[in-house]
C-alpha positions as CSV (number, residue, x, y, z in Angstrom):
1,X,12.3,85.2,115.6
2,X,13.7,81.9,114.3
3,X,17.7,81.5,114.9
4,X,19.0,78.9,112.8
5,X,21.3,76.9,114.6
6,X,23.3,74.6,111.8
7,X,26.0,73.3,113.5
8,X,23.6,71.4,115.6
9,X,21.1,70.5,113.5
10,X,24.3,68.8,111.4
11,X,25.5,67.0,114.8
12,X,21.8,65.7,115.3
13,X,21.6,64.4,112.2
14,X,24.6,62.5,111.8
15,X,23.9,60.9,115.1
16,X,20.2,60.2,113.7
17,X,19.5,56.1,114.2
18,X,23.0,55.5,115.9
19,X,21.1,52.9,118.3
20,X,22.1,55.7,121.0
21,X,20.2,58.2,123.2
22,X,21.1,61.7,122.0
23,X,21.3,63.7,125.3
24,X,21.2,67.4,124.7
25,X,23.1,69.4,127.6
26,X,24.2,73.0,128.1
27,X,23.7,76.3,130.3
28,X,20.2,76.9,131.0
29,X,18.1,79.0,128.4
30,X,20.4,78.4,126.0
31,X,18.3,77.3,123.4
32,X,18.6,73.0,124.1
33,X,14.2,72.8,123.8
34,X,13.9,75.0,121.2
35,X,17.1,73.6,119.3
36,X,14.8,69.6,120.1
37,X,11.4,70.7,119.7
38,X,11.4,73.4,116.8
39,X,14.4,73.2,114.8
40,X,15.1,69.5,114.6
41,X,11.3,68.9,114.4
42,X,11.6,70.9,111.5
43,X,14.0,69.3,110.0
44,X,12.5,65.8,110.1
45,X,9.4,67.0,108.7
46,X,10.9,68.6,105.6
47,X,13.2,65.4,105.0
48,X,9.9,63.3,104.8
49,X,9.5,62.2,108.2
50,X,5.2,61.9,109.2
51,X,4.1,64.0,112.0
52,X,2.7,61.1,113.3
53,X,6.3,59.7,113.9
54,X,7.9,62.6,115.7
55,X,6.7,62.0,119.4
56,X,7.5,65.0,121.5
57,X,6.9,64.9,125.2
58,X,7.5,68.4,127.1
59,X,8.1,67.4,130.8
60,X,7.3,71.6,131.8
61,X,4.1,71.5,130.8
62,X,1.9,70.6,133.4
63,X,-0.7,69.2,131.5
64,X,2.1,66.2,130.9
65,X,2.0,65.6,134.5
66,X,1.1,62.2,134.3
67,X,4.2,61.6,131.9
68,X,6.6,61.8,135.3
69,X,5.4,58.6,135.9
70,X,7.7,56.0,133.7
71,X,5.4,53.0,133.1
72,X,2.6,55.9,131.8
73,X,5.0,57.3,129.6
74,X,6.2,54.1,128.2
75,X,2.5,52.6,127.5
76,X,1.8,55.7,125.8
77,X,4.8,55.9,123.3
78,X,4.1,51.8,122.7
79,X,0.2,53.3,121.8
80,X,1.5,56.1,119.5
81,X,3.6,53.4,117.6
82,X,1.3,52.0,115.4
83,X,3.9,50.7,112.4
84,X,7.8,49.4,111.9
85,X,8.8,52.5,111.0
86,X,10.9,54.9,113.0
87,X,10.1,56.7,115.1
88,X,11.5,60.1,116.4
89,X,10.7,60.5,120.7
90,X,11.7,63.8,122.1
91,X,11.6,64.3,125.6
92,X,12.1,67.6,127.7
93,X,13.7,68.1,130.5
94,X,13.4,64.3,130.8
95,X,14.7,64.3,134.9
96,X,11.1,65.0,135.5
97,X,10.8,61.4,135.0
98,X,10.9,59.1,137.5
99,X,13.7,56.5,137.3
100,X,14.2,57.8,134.0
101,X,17.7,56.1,133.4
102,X,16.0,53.2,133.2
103,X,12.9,54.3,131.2
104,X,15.4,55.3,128.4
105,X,17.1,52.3,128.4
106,X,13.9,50.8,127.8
107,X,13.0,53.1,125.0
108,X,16.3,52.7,123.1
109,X,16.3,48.8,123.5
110,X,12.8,49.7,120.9
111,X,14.2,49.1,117.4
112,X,12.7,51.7,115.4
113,X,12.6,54.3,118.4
114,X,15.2,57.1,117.6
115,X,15.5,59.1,121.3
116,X,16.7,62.6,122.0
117,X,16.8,64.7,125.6
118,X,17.1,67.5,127.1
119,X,17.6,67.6,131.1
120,X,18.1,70.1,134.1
121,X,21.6,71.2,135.0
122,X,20.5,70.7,138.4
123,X,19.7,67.2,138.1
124,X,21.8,66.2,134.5
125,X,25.6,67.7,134.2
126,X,27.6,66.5,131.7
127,X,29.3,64.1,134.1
128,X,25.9,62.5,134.5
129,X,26.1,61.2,130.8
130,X,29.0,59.2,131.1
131,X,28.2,57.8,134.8
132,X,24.7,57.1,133.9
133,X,24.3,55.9,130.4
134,X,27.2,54.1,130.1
135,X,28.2,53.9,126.9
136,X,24.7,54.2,125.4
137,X,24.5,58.2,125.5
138,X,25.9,61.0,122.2
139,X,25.9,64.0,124.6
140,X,25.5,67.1,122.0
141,X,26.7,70.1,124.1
142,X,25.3,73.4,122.9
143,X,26.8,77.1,123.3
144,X,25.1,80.3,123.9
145,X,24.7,81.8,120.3
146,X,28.1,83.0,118.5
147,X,28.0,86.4,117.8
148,X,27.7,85.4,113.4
149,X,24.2,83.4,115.2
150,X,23.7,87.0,117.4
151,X,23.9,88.7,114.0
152,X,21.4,86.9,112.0
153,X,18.7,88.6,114.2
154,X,20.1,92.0,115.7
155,X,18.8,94.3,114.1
156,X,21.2,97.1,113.7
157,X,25.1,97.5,112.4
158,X,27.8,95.1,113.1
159,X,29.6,97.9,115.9
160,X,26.2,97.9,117.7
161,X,26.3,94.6,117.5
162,X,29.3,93.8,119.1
163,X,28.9,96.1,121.8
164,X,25.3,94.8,122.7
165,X,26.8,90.6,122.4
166,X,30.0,91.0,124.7
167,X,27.8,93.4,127.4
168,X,24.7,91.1,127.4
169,X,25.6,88.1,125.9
170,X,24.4,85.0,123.6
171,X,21.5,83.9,125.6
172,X,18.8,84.1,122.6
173,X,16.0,85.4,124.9
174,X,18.3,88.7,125.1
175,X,17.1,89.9,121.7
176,X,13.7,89.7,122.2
177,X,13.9,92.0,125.4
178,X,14.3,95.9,125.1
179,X,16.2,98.0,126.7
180,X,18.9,98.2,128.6
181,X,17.7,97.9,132.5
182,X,15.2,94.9,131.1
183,X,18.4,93.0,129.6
184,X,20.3,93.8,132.8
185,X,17.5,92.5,135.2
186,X,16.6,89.4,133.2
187,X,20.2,88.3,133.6
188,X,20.7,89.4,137.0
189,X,17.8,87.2,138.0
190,X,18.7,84.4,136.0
191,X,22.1,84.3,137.5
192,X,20.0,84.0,141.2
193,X,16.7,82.5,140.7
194,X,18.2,79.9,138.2
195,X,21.8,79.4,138.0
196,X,22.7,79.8,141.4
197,X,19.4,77.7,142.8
198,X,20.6,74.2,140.5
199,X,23.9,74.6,142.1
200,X,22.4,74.7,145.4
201,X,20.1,72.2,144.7
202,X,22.6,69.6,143.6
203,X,25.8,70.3,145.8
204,X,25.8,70.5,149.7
205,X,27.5,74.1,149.9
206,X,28.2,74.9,153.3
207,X,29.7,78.7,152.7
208,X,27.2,80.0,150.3
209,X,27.9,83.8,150.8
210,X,32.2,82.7,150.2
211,X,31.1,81.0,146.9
212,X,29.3,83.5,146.0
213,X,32.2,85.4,146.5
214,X,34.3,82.9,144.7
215,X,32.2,83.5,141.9
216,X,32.6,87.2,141.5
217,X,36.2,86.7,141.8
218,X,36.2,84.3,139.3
219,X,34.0,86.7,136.9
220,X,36.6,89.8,137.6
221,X,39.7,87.4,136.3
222,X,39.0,86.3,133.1
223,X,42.1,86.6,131.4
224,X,44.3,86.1,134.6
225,X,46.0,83.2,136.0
226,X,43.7,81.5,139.1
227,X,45.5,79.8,142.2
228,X,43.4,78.1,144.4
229,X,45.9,78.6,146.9
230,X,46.1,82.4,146.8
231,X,42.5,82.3,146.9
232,X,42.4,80.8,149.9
233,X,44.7,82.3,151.8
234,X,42.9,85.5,150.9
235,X,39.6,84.3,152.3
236,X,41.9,83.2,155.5
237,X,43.2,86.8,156.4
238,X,40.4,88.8,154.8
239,X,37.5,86.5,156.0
240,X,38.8,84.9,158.7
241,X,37.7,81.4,157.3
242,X,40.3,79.0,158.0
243,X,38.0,76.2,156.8
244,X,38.3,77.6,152.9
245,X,41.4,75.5,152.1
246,X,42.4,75.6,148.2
247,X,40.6,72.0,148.0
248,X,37.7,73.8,149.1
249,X,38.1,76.5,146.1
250,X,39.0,73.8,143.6
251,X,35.9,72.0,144.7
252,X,33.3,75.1,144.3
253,X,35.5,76.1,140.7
254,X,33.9,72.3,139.8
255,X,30.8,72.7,140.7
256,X,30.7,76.1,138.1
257,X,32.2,73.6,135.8
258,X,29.9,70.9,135.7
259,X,27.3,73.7,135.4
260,X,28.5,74.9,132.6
261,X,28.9,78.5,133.5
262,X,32.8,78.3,133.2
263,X,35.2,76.7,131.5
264,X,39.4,75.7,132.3
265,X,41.9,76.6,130.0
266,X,45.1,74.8,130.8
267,X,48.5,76.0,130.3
268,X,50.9,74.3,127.9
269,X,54.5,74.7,127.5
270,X,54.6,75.1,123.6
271,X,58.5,74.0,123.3
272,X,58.3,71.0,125.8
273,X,55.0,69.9,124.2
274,X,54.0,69.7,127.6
275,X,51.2,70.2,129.9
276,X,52.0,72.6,133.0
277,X,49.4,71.8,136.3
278,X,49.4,75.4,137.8
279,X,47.6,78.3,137.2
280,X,44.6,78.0,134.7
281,X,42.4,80.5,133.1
282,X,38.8,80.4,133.4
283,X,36.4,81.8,131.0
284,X,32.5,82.3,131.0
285,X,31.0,80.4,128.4
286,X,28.5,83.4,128.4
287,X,29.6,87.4,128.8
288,X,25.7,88.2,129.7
289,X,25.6,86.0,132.3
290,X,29.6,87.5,133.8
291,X,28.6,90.9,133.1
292,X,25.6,90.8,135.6
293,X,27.3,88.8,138.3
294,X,29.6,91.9,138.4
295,X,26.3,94.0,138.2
296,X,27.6,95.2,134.9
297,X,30.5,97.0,136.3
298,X,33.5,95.8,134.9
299,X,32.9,95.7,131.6
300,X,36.6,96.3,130.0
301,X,36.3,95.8,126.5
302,X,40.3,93.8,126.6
303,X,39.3,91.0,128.3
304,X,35.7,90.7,127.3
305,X,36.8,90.2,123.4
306,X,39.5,87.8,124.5
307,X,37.0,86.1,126.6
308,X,34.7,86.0,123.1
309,X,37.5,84.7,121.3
310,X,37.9,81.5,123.6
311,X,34.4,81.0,123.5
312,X,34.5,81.2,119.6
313,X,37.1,78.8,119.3
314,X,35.6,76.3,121.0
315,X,32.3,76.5,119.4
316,X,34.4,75.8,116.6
317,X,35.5,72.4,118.1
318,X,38.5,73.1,118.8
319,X,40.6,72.2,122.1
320,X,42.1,76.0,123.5
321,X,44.6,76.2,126.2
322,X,46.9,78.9,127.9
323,X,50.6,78.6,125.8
324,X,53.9,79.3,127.5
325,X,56.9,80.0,125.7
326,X,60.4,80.0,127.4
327,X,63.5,81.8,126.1
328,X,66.5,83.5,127.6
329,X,67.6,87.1,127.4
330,X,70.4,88.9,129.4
331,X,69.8,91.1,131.9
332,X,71.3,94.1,133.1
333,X,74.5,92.2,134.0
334,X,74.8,90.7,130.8
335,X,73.6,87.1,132.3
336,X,71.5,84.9,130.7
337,X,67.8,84.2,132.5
338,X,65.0,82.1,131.5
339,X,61.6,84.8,130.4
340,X,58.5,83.0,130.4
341,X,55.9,84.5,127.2
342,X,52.4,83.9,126.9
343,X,50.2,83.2,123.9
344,X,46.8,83.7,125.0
345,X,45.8,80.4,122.9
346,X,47.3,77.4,121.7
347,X,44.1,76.0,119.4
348,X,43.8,72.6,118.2
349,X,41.4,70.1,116.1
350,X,42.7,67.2,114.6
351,X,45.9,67.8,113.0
352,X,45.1,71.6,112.8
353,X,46.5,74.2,114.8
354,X,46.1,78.1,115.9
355,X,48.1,80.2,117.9
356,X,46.3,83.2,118.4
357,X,46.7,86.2,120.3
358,X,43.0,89.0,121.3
359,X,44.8,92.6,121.5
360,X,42.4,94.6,121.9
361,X,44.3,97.9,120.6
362,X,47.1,98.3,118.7
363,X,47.9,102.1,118.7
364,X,51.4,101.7,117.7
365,X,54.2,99.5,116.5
366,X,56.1,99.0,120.1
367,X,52.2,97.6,121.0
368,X,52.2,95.8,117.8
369,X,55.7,94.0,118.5
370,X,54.7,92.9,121.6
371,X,52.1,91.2,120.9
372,X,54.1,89.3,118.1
373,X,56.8,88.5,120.3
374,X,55.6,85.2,121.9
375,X,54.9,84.1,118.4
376,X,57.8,85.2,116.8
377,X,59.6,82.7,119.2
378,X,57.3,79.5,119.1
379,X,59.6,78.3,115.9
380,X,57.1,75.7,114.3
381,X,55.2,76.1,111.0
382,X,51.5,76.1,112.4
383,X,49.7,79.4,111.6
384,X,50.3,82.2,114.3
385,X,47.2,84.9,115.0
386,X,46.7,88.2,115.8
387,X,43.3,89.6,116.9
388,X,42.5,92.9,116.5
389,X,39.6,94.6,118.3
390,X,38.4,96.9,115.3
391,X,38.0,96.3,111.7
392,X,41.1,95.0,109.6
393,X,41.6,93.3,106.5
394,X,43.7,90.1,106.7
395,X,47.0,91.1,106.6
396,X,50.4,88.8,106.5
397,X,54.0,90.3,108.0
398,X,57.1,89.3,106.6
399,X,57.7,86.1,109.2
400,X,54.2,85.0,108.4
401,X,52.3,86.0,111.5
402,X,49.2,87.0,110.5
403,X,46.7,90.0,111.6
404,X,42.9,90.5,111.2
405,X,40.1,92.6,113.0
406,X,37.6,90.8,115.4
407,X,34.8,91.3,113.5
408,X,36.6,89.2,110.3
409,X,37.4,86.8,112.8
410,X,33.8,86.0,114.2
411,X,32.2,86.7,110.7
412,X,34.6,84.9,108.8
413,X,35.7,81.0,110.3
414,X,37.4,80.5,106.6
415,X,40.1,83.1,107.5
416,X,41.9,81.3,109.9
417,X,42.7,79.2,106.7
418,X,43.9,82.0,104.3
């Protein structure tokens, strides 16, 4: 089962011979060796690159053992090197390596050595790239699949489809397993034997079983507002734990973070073009992954598809907060009062921008207006979204708001321009 993955193979190819060491990062077994060692590898061979030029070292085989050690590895890509043309080195999961900050920068100092990683999340977060390298990393952060990637090799209908990719996710090992209970377990131990284990491994967590709990709670609110503080007053007078200060909360929501199991979408006042500090959203960068944390028992179809929709959006490179719109109505007295109205994303890239709104249902036109209403009172000339959870045609209303059906939406990224 080959998964072609473009929109990376594009992004390591315009970075190809930049003088800089491509680091490849993301949520584990999402696809970062085979995206280095099969796909790219491909690629190089087809544009005319020699075999003999593409150097791959796979830190996880044991039979590369002796590779850990820096000064070995180094002697043997100066052996392999036999001309002044470049060469391609790809090395996985390259934290095996001892002091391998170093080795690298002693690779890429090489002028006709081209370099590409992959590393741990225990060991190599995002945040590592820009502490460590210093200027001389191109981190290319990749996603679990999209669902248009999930599609390519499901085999069954587009509804099927759908239903399997927000319950089990984009993790492409999912659709080589069968059945139901298999999918369920291989995630479920995932989550504990991997995911869990590099957090532990990397961070000092004193209340293991409360961010555990953390975690669940996180996983039951995508879609809602998260407070730190009302988190940790909860913990306080359900778990007695007075030393679970929202600091503490803010601290473990990092750790997820840098893990790359969640990601903050931060609220924006859309008329004061502002940035508002309180009450992010938090969305799993995979559904599988949610799903089993919850042992696959919240799985409301509402927040799962907007959770998809985020996901999408930012796969697409675009930049997706929370967006707040205020207006005034009169109340019962006839006085005016300040409503606050949200638009579930505020979407931008560039000089492009997206509102967009995930409803799941629309069963009739009250529903239909109220979803609209935040956007019918944003005022600007940007393109205004609605999402439908079931098949629609593109369609436009009279103030220009426009309404399409998820699966266009994920199928179809040259809509959003129509």
């Amino acid at each position: 089962m080959k998964i072609e993955r473009k929109k990376y193979i594009n992004q390591l190819v315009d970075s190809k011979d930049n003088g800089l060491i491509k680091i490849v990062t993301g949520l584990r077994r999402v696809g970062k060796s085979y995206l280095l060692k099969t796909l790219f590898k491909d690629y190089l061979l087809q544009s005319g690159v020699p075999k003999s030029h593409i150097l791959i070292i796979d830190l996880e085989d044991r039979r590369r053992k002796a590779f850990r050690d820096p000064d070995y590895l180094l002697k043997w890509v100066d052996s392999q090197m036999k001309d002044d043309e470049q060469y391609y080195i790809i090395i996985d999961e390259v934290q095996r390596v001892d002091e391998f900050v170093d080795m690298l920068g002693s690779l890429v100092e090489m002028p006709n050595a081209d370099v590409y990683v992959t590393g741990s999340n225990s060991h190599f977060l995002s945040n590592d790239v820009a502490t460590e390298f210093r200027g001389r990393g191109d981190e290319i952060h990749v996603w679990p699949l999209t669902f248009s990637e999930f599609m390519t090799a499901y085999e069954g209908d587009i509804v099927d489809g759908w239903q399997e990719y927000y319950t089990y996710g984009g993790l492409p090992k999912i659709l080589s397993i069968k059945g139901d209970d298999k999918k369920a377990a291989y995630l479920r131990n995932l989550y504990r034997t991997v995911y869990l284990s590099d957090i532990y491994e990397r961070y000092d967590i004193e209340f293991k079983a409360e961010f555990e709990e953390l975690v669940r709670i996180l996983a039951s609110s995508v879609g809602s507002p998260v407070n730190p503080t009302n988190l940790a007053n909860t913990f306080k007078s359900v778990k007695r734990l007075n030393d679970i200060t929202d600091k503490t909360i803010e601290t473990y929501i990092g750790y997820l973070e840098n893990a790359f199991m969640i990601e903050k979408s931060e609220r924006y006042d859309i008329k004061g073009k502002k940035y508002i500090g309180t009450t992010p959203k938090y969305y799993f960068k995979d559904l599988g992954l949610r799903n089993a944390i919850l042992s696959f028992r919240q799985t409301e179809e509402n927040h799962l598809m907007e959770n998809v929709v985020y996901n999408e959006m930012r796969q697409r490179g675009f930049l997706v907060d929370v967006g707040n719109v205020g207006i005034r109505v009169k109340d019962e007295e006839g006085k005016l009062r300040r409503v606050t109205l949200e638009v579930d994303f505020v979407c931008n890239l560039g000089s492009r921008r997206y509102y967009l709104q995930s409803a799941y249902r629309l069963p009739d036109d009250e529903k239909v207006q109220q979803e609209k209403r935040s956007l019918q009172q944003i005022g600007d000339s940007f393109k205004k979204i609605v999402v439908v959870g079931e098949r629609m045609k593109l369609r436009r209303d009279e103030s220009g708001i426009v309404m399409m059906g998820i699966y266009e939406f994920l199928s179809e990224p040259e809509l959003l321009e129509a």
